[in-house]
MMTF fields as JSON, N, C-alpha, C and O atoms, coordinates in Angstrom:
{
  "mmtfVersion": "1.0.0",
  "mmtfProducer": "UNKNOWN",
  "numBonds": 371,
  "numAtoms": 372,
  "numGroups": 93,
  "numChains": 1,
  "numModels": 1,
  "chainsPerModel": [1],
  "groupsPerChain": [93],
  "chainIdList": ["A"],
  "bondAtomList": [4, 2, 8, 6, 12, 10, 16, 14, 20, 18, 24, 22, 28, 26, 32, 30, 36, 34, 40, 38, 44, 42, 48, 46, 52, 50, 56, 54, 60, 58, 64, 62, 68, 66, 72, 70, 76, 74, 80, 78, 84, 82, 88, 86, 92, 90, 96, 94, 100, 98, 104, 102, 108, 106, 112, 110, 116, 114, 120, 118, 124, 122, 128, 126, 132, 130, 136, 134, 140, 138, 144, 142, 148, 146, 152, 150, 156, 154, 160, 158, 164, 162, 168, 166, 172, 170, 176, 174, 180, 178, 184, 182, 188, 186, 192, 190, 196, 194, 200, 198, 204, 202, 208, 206, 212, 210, 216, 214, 220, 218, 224, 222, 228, 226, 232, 230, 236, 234, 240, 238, 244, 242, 248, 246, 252, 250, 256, 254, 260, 258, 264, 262, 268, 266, 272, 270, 276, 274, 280, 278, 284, 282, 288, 286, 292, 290, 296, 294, 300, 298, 304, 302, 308, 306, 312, 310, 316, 314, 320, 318, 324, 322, 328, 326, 332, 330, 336, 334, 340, 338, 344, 342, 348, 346, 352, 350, 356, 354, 360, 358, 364, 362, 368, 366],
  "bondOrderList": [1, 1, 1, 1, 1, 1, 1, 1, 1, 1, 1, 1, 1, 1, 1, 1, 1, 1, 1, 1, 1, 1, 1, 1, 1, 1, 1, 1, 1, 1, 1, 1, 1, 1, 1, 1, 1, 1, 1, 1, 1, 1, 1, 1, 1, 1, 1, 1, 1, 1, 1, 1, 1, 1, 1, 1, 1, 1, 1, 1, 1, 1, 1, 1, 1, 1, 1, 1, 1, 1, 1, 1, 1, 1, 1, 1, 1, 1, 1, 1, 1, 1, 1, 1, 1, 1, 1, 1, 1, 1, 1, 1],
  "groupList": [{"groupName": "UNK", "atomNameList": ["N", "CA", "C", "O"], "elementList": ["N", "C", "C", "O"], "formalChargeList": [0, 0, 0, 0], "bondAtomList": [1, 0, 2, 1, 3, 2], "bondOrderList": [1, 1, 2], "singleLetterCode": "X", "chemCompType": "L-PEPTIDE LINKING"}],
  "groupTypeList": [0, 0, 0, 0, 0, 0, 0, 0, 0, 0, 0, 0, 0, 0, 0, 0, 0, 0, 0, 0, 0, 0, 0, 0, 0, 0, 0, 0, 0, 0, 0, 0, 0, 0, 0, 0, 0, 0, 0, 0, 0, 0, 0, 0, 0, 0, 0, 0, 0, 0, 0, 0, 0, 0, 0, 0, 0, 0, 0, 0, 0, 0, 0, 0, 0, 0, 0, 0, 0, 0, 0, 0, 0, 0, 0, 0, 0, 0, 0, 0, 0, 0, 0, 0, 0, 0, 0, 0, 0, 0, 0, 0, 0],
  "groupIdList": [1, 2, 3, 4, 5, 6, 7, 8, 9, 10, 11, 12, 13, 14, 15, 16, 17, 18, 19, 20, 21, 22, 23, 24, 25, 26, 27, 28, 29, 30, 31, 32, 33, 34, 35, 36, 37, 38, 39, 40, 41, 42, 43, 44, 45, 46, 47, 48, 49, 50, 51, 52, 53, 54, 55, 56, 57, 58, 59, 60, 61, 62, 63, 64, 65, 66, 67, 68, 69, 70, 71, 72, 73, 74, 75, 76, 77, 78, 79, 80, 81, 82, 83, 84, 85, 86, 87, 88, 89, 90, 91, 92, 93],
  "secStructList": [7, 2, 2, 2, 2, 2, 2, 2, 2, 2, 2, 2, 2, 2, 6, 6, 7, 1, 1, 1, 7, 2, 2, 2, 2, 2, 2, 2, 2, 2, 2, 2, 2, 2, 2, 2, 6, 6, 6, 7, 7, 2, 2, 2, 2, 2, 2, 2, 2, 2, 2, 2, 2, 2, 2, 2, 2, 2, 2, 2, 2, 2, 2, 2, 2, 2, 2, 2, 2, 2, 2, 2, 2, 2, 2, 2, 2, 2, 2, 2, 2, 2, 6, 6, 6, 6, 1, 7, 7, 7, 7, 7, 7],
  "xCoordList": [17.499, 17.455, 16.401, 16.525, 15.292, 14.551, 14.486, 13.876, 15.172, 15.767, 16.592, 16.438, 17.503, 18.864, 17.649, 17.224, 17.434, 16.346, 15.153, 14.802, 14.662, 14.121, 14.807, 14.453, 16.174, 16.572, 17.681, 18.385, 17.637, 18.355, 17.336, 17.649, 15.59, 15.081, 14.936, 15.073, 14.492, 13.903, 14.806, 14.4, 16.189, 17.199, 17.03, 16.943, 16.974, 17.232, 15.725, 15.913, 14.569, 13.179, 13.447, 12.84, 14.492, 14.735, 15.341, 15.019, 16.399, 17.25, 16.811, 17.608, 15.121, 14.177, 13.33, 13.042, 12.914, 12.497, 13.429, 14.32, 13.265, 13.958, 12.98, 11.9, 13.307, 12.461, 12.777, 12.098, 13.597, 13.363, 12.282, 11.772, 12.008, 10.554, 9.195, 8.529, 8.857, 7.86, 6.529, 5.776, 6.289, 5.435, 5.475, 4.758, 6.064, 6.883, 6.465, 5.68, 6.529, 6.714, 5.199, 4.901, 4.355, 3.029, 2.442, 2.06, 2.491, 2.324, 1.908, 0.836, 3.098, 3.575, 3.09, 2.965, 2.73, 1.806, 0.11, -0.527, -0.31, -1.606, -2.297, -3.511, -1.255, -0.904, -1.399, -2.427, 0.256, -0.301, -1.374, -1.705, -1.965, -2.868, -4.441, -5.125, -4.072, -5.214, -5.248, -6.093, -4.375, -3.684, -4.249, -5.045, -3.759, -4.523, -5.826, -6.478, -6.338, -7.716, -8.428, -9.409, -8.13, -8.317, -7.878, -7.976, -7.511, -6.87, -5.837, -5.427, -4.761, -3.394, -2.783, -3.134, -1.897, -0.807, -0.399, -0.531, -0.071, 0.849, 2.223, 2.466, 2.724, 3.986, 4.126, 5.075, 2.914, 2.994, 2.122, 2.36, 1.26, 0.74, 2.093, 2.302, 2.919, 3.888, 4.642, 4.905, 4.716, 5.517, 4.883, 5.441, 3.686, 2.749, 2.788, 2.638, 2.992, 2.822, 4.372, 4.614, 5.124, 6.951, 6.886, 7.432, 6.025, 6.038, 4.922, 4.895, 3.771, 3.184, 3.907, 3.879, 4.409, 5.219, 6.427, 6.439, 7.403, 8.145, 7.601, 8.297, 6.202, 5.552, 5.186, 5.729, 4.426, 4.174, 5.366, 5.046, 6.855, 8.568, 8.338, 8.155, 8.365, 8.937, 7.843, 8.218, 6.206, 5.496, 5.836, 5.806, 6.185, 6.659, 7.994, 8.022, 8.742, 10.253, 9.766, 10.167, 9.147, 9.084, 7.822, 7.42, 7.372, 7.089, 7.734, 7.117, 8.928, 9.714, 10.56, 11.194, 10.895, 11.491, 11.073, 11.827, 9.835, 8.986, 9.329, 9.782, 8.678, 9.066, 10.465, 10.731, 11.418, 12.925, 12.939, 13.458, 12.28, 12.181, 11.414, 11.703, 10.517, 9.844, 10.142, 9.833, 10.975, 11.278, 12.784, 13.368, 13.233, 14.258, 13.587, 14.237, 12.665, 11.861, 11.685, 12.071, 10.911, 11.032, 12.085, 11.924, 13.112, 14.532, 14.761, 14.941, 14.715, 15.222, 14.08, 14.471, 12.91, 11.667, 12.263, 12.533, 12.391, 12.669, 14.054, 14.105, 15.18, 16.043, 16.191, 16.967, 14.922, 14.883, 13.905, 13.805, 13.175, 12.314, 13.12, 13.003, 14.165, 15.154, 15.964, 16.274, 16.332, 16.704, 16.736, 17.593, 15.13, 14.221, 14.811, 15.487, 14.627, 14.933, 16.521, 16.692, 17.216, 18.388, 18.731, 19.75, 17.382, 17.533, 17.202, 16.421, 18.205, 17.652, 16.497, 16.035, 16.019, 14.536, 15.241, 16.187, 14.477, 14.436, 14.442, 13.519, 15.231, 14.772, 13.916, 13.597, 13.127, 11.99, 11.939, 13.048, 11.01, 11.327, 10.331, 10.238],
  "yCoordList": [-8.357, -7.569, -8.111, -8.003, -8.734, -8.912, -10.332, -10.493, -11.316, -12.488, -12.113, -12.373, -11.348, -11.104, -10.275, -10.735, -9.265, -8.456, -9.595, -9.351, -10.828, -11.529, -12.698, -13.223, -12.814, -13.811, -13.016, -13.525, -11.579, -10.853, -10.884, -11.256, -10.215, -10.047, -11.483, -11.594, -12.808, -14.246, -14.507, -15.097, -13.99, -14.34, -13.743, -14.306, -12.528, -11.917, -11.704, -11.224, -11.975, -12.299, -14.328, -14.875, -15.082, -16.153, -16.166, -16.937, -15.077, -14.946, -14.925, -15.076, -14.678, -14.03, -15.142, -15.09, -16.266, -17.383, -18.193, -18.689, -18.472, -19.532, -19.795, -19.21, -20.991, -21.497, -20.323, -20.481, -19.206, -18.363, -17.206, -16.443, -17.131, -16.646, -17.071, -17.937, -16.327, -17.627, -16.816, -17.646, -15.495, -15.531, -16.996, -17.956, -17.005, -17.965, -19.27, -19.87, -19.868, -20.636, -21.213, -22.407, -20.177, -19.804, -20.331, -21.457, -19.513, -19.805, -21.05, -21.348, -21.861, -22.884, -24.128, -25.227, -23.928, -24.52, -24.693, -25.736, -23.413, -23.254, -23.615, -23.551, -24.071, -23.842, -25.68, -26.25, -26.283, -27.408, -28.189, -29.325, -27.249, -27.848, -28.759, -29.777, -26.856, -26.527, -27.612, -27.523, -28.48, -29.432, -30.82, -31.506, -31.123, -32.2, -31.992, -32.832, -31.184, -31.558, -31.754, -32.487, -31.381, -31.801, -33.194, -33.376, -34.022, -35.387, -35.114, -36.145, -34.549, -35.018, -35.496, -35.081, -36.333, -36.769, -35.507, -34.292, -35.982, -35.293, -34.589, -33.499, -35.773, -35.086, -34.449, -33.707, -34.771, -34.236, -32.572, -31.595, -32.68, -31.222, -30.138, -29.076, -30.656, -29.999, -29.337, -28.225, -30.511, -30.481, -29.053, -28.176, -29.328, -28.522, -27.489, -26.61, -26.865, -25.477, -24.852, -23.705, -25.752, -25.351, -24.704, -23.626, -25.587, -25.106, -24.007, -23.44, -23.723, -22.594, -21.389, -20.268, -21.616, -20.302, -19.952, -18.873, -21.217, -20.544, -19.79, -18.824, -20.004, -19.484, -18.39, -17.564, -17.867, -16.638, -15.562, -14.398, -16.034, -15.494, -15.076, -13.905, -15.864, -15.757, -14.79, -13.889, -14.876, -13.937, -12.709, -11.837, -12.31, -11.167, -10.827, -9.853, -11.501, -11.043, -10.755, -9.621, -11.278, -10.921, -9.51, -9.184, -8.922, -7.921, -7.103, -6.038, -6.989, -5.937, -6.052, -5.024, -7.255, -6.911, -6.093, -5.412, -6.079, -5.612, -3.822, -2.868, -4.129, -2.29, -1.773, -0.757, -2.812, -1.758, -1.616, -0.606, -2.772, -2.36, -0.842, -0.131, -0.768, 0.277, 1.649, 2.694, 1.426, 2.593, 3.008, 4.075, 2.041, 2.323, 3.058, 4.04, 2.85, 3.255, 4.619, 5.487, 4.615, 5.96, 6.961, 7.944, 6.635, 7.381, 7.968, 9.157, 7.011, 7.38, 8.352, 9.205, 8.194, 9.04, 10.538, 11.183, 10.916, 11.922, 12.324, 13.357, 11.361, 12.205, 12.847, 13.736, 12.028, 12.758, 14.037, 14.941, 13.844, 15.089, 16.349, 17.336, 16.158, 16.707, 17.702, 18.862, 16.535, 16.951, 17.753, 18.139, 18.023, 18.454, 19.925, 20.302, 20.675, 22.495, 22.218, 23.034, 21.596, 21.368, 21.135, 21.384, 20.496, 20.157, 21.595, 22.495, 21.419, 22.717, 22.248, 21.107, 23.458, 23.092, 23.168, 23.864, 22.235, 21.881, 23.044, 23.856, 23.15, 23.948, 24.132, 23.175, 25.611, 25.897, 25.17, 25.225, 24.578, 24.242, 25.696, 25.92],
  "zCoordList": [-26.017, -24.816, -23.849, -22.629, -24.481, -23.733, -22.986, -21.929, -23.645, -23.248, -21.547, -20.353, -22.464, -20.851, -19.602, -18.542, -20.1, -18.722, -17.81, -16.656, -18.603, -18.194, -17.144, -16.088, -18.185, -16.849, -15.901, -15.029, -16.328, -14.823, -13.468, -12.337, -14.081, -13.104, -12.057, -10.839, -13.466, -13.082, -11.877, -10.875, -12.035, -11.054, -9.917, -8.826, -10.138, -9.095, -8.11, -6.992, -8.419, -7.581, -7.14, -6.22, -8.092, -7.579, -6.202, -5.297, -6.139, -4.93, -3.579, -2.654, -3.338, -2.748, -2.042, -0.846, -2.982, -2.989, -2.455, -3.145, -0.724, -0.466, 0.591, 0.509, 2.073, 2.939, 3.992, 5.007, 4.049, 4.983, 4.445, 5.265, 3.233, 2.926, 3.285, 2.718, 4.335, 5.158, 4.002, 3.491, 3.665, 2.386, 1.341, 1.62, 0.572, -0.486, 0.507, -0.227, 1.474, 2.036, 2.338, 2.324, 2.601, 2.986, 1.489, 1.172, 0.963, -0.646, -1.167, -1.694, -0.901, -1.856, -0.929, -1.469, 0.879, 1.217, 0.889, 0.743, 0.84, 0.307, -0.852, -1.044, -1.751, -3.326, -3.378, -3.745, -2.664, -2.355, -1.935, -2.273, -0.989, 0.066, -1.128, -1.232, -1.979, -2.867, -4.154, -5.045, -4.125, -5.187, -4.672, -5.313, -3.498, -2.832, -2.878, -3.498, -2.437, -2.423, -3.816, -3.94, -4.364, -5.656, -6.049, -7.263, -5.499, -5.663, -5.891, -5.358, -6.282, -6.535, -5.403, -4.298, -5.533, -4.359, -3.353, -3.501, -2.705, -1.461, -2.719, -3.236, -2.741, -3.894, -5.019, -5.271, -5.991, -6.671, -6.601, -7.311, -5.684, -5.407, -4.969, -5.556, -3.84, -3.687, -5.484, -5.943, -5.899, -7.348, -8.331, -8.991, -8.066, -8.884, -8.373, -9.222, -6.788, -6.19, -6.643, -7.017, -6.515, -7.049, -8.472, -8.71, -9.62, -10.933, -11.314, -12.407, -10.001, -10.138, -9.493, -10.001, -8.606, -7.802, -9.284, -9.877, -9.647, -10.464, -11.536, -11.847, -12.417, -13.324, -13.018, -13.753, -12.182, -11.559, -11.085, -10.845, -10.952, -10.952, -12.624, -12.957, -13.311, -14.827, -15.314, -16.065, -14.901, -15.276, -14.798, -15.665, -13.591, -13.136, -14.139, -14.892, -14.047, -14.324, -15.999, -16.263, -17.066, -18.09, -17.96, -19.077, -17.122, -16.911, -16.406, -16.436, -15.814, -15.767, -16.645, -16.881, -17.432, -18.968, -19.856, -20.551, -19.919, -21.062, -20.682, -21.313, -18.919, -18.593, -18.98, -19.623, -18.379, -19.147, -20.635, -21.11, -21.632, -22.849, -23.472, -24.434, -22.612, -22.852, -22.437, -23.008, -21.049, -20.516, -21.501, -21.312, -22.484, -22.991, -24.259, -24.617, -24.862, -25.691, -25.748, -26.529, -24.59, -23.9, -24.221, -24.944, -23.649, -23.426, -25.152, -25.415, -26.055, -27.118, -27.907, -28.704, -27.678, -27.345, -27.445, -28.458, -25.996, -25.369, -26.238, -26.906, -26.14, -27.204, -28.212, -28.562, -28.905, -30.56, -30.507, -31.336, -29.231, -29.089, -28.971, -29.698, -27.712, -27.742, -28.4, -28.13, -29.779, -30.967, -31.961, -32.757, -31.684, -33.128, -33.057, -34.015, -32.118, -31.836, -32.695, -33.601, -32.588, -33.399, -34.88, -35.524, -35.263, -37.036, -37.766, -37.459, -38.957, -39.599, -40.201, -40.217, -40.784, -41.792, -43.24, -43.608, -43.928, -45.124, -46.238, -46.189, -47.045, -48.475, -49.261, -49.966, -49.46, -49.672, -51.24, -51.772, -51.992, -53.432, -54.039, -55.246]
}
């Protein structure tokens, strides 16, 4: 479950991430900028702001995995709580 919820969200915050995201866009300049100066290339800083922006997607998205896991947790929680006014009680020995 937590596989699929990860790459529903990964996808769907991917959908979000394009060059008309001038955030995202902003980002992944600064990211870079912050790469060069540090010596890396021109290209490969770019390279490096691409594989930090996607890491920071997958960190998010496996955090709202975790939340639907939990909020499912939850649910079944609440059902058995539910429940209980319903079970008979046990036989006195």
């Amino acid at each position: 479950m937590l596989n699929d919820r990860t790459n529903l969200h990964y996808s769907r915050l991917a959908d979000h991430l394009n060059n008309a995201n001038l955030a995202m866009s902003d980002f992944v300049q600064r990211s870079a900028a912050n790469f060069t100066v540090q010596g890396i290339s021109p290209d490969a800083a770019q390279t490096a702001a691409l594989k930090n922006l996607s890491a920071l997607a997958l960190r998010e998205a496996r955090t709202q995995a975790f939340s639907d896991a939990f909020y499912l947790i939850m649910m079944g929680f609440l059902l058995a709580a539910l429940l209980v006014p319903l079970m008979k009680k046990p036989p006195a020995h």
